[in-house]
Structures are given as structure tokens and as C-alpha cells.
C-alpha positions as CSV (number, residue, x, y, z in Angstrom):
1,X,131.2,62.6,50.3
2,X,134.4,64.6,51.2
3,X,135.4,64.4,47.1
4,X,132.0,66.5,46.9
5,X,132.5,68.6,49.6
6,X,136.4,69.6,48.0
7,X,134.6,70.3,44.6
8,X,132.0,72.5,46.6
9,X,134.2,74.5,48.2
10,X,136.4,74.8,45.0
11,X,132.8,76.3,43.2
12,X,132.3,78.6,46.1
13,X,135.9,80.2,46.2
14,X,135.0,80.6,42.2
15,X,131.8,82.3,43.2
16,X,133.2,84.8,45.5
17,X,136.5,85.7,43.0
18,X,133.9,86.4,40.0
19,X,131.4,88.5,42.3
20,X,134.6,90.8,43.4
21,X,135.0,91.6,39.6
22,X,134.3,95.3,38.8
23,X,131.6,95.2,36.7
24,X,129.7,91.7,37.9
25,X,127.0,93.7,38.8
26,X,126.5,94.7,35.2
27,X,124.7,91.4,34.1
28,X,122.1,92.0,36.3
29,X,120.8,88.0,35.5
30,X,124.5,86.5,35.8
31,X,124.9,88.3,39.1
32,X,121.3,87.3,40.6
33,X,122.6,83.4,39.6
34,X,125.4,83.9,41.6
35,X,124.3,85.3,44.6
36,X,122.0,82.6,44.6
37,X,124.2,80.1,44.6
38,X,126.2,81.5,46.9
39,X,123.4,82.0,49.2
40,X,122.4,77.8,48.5
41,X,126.3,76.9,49.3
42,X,127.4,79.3,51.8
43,X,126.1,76.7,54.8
44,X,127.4,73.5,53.3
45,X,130.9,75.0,52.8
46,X,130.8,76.9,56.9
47,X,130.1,73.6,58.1
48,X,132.6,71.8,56.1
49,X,135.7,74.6,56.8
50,X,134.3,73.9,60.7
51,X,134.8,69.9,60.1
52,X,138.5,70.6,58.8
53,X,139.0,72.6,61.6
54,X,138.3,70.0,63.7
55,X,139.5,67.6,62.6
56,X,143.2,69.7,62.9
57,X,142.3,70.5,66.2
58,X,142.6,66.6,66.9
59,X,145.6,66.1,64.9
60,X,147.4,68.9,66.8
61,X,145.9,67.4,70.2
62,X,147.2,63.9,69.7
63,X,150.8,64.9,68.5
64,X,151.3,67.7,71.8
65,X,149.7,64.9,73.8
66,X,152.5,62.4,72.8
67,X,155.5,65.0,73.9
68,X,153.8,66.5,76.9
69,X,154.7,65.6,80.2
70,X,153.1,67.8,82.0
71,X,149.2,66.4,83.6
72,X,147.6,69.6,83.8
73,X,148.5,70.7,80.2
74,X,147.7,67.1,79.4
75,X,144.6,67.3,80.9
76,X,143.5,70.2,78.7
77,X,144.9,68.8,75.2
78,X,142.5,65.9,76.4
79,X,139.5,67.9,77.2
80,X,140.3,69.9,74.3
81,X,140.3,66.5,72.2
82,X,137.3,65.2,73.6
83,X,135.3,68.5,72.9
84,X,136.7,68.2,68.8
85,X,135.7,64.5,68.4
86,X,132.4,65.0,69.5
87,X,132.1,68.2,67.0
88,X,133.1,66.5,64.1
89,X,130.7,63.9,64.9
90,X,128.0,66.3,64.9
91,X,129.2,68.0,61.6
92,X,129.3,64.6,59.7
93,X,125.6,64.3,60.5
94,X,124.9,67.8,59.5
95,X,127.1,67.7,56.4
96,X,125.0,64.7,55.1
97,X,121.9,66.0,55.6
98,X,122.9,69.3,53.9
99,X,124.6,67.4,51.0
100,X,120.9,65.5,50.6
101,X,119.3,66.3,47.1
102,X,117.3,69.8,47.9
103,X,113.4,69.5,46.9
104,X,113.2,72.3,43.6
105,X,110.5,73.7,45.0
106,X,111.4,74.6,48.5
107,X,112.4,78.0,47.8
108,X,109.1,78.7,45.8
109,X,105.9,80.7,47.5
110,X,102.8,78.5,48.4
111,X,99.1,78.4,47.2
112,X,97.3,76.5,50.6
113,X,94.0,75.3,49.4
114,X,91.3,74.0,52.7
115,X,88.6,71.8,52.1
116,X,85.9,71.0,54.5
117,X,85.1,67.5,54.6
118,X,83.1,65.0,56.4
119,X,81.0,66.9,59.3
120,X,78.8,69.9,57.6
121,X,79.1,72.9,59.7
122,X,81.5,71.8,62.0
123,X,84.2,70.9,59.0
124,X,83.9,74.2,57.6
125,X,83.8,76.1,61.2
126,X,87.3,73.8,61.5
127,X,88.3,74.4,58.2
128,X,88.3,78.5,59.3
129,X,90.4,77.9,62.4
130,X,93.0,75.8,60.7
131,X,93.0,78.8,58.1
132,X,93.8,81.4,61.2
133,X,95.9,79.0,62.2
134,X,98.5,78.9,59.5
135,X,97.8,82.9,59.2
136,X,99.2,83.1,62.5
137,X,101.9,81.1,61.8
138,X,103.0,82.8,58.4
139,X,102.6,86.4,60.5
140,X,105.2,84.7,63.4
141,X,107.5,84.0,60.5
142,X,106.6,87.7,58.5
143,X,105.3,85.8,55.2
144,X,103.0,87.7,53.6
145,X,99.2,85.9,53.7
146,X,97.0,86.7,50.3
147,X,93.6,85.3,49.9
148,X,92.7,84.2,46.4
149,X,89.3,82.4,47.0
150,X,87.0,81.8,50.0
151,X,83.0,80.6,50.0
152,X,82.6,81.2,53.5
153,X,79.0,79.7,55.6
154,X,76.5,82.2,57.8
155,X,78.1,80.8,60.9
156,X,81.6,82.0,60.3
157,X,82.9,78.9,58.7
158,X,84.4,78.4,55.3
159,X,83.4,75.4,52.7
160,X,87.0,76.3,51.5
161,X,89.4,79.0,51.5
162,X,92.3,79.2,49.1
163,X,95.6,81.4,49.9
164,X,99.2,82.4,49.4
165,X,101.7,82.6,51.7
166,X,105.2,84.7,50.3
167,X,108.2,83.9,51.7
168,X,111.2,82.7,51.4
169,X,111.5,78.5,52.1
170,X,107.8,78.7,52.2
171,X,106.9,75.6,50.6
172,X,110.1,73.9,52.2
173,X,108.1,74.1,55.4
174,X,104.4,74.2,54.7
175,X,104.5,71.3,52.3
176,X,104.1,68.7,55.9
177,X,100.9,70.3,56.1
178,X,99.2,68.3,53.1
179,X,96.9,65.9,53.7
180,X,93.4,65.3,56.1
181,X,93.0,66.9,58.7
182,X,90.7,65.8,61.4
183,X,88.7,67.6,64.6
184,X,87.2,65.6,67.5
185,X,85.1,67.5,69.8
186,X,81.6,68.5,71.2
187,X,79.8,70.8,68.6
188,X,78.2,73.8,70.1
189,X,74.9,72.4,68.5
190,X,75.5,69.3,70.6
191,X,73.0,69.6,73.2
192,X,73.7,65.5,74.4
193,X,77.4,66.2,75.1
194,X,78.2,63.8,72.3
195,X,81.9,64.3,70.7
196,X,81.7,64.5,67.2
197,X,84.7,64.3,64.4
198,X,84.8,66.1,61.1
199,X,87.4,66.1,58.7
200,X,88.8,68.6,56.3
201,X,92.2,68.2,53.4
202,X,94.6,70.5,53.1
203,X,96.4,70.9,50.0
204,X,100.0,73.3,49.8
205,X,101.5,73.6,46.0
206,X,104.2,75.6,45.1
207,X,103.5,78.7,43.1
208,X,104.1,77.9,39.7
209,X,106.2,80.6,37.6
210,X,105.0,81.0,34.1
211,X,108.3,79.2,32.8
212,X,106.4,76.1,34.9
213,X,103.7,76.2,32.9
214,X,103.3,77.0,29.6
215,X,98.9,77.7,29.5
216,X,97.9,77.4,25.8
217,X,95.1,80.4,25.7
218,X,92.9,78.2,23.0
219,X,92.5,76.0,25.7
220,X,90.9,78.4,28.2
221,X,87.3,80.0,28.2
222,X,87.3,83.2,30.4
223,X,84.3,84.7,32.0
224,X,83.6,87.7,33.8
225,X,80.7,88.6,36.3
226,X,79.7,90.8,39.2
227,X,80.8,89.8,42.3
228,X,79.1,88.9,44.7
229,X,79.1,88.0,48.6
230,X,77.6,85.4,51.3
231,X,73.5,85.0,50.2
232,X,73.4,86.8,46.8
233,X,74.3,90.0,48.0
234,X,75.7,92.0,45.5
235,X,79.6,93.6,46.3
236,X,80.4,95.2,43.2
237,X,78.3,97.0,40.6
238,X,81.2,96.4,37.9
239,X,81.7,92.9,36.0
240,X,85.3,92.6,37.8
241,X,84.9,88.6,38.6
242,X,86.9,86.6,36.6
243,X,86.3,82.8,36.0
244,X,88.4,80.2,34.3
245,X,88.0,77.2,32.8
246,X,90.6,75.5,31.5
247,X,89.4,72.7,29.1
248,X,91.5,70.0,29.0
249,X,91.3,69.3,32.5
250,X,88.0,70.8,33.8
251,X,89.9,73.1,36.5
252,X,87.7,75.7,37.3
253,X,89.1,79.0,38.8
254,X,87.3,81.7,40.2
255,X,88.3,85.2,41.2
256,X,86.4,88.0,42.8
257,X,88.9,89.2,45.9
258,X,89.9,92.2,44.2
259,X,87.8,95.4,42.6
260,X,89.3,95.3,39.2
261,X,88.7,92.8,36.5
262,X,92.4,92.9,35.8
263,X,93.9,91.9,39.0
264,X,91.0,89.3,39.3
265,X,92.4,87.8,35.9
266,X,96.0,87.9,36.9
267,X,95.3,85.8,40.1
268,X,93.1,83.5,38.2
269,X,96.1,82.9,36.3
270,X,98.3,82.2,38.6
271,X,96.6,79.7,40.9
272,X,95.6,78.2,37.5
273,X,99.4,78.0,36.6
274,X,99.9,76.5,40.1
275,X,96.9,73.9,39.9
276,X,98.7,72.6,36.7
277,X,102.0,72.4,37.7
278,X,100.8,70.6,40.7
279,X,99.3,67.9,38.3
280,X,102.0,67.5,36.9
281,X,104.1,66.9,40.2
282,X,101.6,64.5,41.6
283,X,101.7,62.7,38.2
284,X,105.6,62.4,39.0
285,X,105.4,61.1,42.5
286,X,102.1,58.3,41.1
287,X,105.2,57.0,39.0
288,X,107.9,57.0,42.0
289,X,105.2,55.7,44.0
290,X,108.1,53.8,46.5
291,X,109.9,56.9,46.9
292,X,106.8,58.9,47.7
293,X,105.5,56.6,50.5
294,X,109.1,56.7,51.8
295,X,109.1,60.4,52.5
296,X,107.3,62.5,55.3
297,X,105.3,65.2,53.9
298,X,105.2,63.9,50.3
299,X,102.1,61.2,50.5
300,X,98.6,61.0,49.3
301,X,96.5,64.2,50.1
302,X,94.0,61.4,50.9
303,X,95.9,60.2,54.3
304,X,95.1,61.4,57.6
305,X,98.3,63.1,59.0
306,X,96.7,64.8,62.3
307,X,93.7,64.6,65.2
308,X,93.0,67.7,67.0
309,X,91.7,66.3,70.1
310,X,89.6,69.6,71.9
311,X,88.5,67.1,75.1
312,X,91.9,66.5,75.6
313,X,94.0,69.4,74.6
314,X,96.2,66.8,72.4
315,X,97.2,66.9,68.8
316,X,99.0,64.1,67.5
317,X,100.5,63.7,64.4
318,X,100.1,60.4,63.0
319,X,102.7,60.1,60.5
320,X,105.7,60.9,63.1
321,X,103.9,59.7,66.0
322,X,104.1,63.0,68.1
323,X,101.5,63.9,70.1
324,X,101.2,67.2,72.0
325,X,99.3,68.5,74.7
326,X,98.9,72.3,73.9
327,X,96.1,72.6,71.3
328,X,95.4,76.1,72.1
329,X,98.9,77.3,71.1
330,X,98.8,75.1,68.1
331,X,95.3,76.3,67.1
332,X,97.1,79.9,67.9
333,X,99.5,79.0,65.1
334,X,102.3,77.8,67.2
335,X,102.6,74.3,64.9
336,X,107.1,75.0,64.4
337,X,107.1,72.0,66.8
338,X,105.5,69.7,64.6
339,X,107.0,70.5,61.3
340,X,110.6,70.2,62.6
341,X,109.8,66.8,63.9
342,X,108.4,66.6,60.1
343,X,111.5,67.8,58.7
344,X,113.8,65.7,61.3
345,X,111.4,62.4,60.1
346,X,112.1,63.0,56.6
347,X,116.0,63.5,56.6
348,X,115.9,60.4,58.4
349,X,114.0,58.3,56.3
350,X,116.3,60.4,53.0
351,X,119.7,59.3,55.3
352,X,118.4,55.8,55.6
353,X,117.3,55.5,52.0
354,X,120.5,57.1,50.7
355,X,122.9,54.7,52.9
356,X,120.6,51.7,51.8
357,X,121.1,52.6,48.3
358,X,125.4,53.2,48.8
């Protein structure tokens, strides 16, 4: 690990000489490449100057301790000793986590997809609140939320609702949120009391850049239409809808948020791009299968990961087993809790797997 770390900070101290070139700025792609992986090493290499630090700190401690015969003095190089063992400690831990292979997609933006599930009404009234619910959460974090697709019910729920959130480390943090997600509680329409549970999935992709995805244009049939709203009602008086379907794998896409065909077209696009890619990811993890079921946050969109229990106030997350009691911050978009006992999880099980495998 500590060969790595020497060869890391040998890279960086390279990065930060060619950046103070005159003229660096003039490749405008070679200087974006090396801020970035400035930006990507700059936190492995303060930690790992802090560790050598330390660890000379304890060095110096031990050798004044062996000549010094004064206690009080002694008693400091001891406290002082103490307080530098217990930091490196802390640093090791932290330098192998940070030294664990980084996900190529946790930079990227993410396309959220909500499906309502088992339950009629009540899924898709659910289905709206867990959309509001990671709205309020991207706000908290300023991400920028942008709605691609919605088919929304009378009652102010959604059959499904399909967004982006922009930011960076988006899809490092929403990717946990994949999977079912189910509601227990006593409809409104209930008039015996009864508590009912609905589910409803939730799918996060990374956006998929065009150098992703290469779309071959023969293999997609493009539509356009009027758009239209909840019962028929007509919106626009201008064919601006755009549908796609892509033929090889019968992904239908359909656009109408915006006013102009053209902008309708170029979302289409993208969340086809990003429907793709994410085929072909989920293809990847089907054949690393082990390594998928050994990760938090990476498993089959078909697993329940979390109840929201109304009667109780409790949400528990049933791949970590945390349970909370404060569903109406959650449902407020409060939910940093559970991912970084998400994140925390899956270092774990990556630490584990990685010291297995040494």
C-alpha cells in the first residue's frame, strides 16, 4: 500500500510542476485532464503527508522520551505520543478506503426513474412523495432537479416520474437508492382503519455521455406528436412531442416536457443514451454476479432495500439493518443518514473483500 501511496504522491508533485508551466493553460483538454486528476488525488496525498507526519511525530517522541528526565516534559512527549498513534491509526483506515478502486461512474449526473408498483393509487400517491423526497434532497445539496418524463394520476400521484439530478458525485450517492421501495400505512380511502402496503422501484443510472454510447440512427424510429396533459387535454397546438423507439431492444422514450420539438428530441436522446448504457452495466454486474451481491447499493433493482412504516414513524433499511424513527424528515428529504450508513456498509464489505483477496 505505502509503495502506491510513494508513486501517488510522486504523480501529484508532477501534476502541480506541469500546471505551473506558462502556457499549460493553452491546451485547454490537457489542462482540464490535469486538474482533474489533481482534484481525484489531492485527498489521498493530504492524508498520506498527515500519516508521515505522524508517524515522525512518534519517532521524535520516543527518542526525547529516552533522554528526558524531566516528568512533566515527559508527561507531554507521552500525551503527545499517545494523541499521534491514535491519528495514524485513523489515517490507515482512511488511506485504505481512499486507495479502494473508485466506481467510473461516481462523478457522472443521474437519470432517477420511479415506478409505482403493487397498491394502485396508493403506489403512485407514494411514488410522488418519494419523488419530492429526493427533490428536497438534491435542493439541500444545490443539484440541479430536471424532469424528463412524468404520467401523473387525478389524485396527485404519479404512475412514474423520470428525472435528472446535476451535480457533482451525484451518482456516487444516489446509486443506494436503487431498488423496491415499500409504504405501510392506512390509505385515506381506508374507511376500516386497515394498514395497507404498496410498493414502488426505483431505478438511478448514470447519465450516459455520447462517447458511452454509440446509438446507430438506422436503428431508431422517431415520432413526433402534440402534447398533451392528464385526460386528453391538449397542452400544445404544435407537434413538439418527440418519441423514440429504438429497435433492437424495444426501449421506448417519450418526450413532451419542453415546448420545442428540438429540445424534446435532445432529451429523448439522452435518457435513451442513458437506458443503454445502463444495459450494458447491468449486463456486467449479471456476469460478476459474486461481486455484485457483495456490495451495498449495487444489487438487483428487484430487492426490497427499505419500509416506510407511517404508524410508526420508522424507516428501516433492510440491507444495512438501520432503522430510524423520523419519517417525516426523511419523507422531507433528510435521507444523508441512511446513505452514509450505505456508503460506510459498502467500504466495509470492499475492505473485507480486498483483505480476503491479499
Amino acid at each position: 500500500m505505502f509503495d502506491k501511496l510513494e508513486d501517488l504522491l510522486r504523480r501529484f508533485e508532477e501534476i502541480m510542476n506541469e500546471l505551473s508551466e506558462p502556457g499549460v493553460t493553452g491546451d485547454q483538454k490537457r489542462f482540464a485532464s490535469l486538474m482533474k486528476e489533481q482534484s481525484d488525488l489531492t485527498p489521498i496525498v493530504e492524508a498520506y503527508r498527515e500519516y508521515k507526519k505522524c508517524n515522525e511525530t512518534i519517532e521524535d517522541s520516543i527518542s526525547l522520551l529516552d533522554g528526558e528526565s524531566d516528568e512533566d516534559m515527559r508527561q507531554m512527549l507521552k500525551e503527545e505520543l499517545s494523541t499521534a498513534k491514535a491519528r495514524v491509526e485513523e489515517l490507515e483506515k482512511k488511506l485504505k478506503i481512499l486507495l479502494l478502486p473508485k466506481d467510473p461512474n461516481d462523478d457522472k449526473n443521474v437519470i432517477v426513474e420511479i415506478r409505482a408498483g403493487a397498491g394502485g393509487d396508493e403506489a403512485a400517491l407514494f411514488a410522488a412523495e418519494i419523488y419530492r423526497m429526493y427533490v428536497h434532497y438534491a435542493e439541500g445539496r444545490r443539484w440541479k432537479v430536471e424532469t424528463l418524463e412524468m404520467e401523473e394520476i387525478g389524485i396527485g400521484g404519479m404512475k412514474s416520474v423520470t428525472f435528472m439530478i446535476s451535480g457533482q458525485g451525484a451518482y456516487s450517492v444516489m446509486k443506494y437508492e436503487s431498488g423496491v421501495h415499500r409504504v405501510q400505512r392506512v390509505p385515506e380511502t381506508e374507511s376500516g382503519g386497515r394498514i395497507h402496503t404498496s410498493t414502488i422501484t426505483v431505478a438511478v443510472m448514470p447519465e450516459a455521455e455520447e462517447v458511452d454510447v454509440v446509438i446507430d440512427e438506422k436503428d431508431i424510429r422517431i415520432d413526433v406528436c402534440r402534447s398533451s396533459g392528464a385526460g386528453g387535454q391538449c397542452v400544445n397546438t404544435t407537434d413538439s412531442a418527440v418519441r423514440l423507439t429504438h429497435i433492437p431492444t424495444g426501449i421506448v422514450i417519450y418526450s413532451q416536457t419542453e415546448k420545442s420539438q428540438i429540445q424534446n428530441k435532445a432529451k429523448a436522446y439522452a435518457l435513451l443514451r442513458t437506458k443503454l448504457y445502463d444495459l450494458a452495466m447491468q449486463d456486467a454486474h449479471d456476469a460478476e454476479a459474486e461481486a455484485r451481491r457483495s456490495q451495498i447499493g449495487t444489487g438487483d433493482r428487484s430487492e426490497k432495500i427499505r419500509t416506510y412504516n407511517f404508524p410508526q414513524g420508522r424507516v428501516t433499511d433492510h440491507r444495512i439493518n438501520l432503522t430510524l424513527y423520523k419519517l417525516d424528515k426523511i419523507m422531507n428529504g433528510d435521507i444523508q443518514e441512511i446513505i452514509d450508513a450505505c456508503i460506510a456498509a459498502d467500504q466495509a464489505a470492499k475492505l473485507l473483500k480486498m483483505g480476503e483477496g491479499a
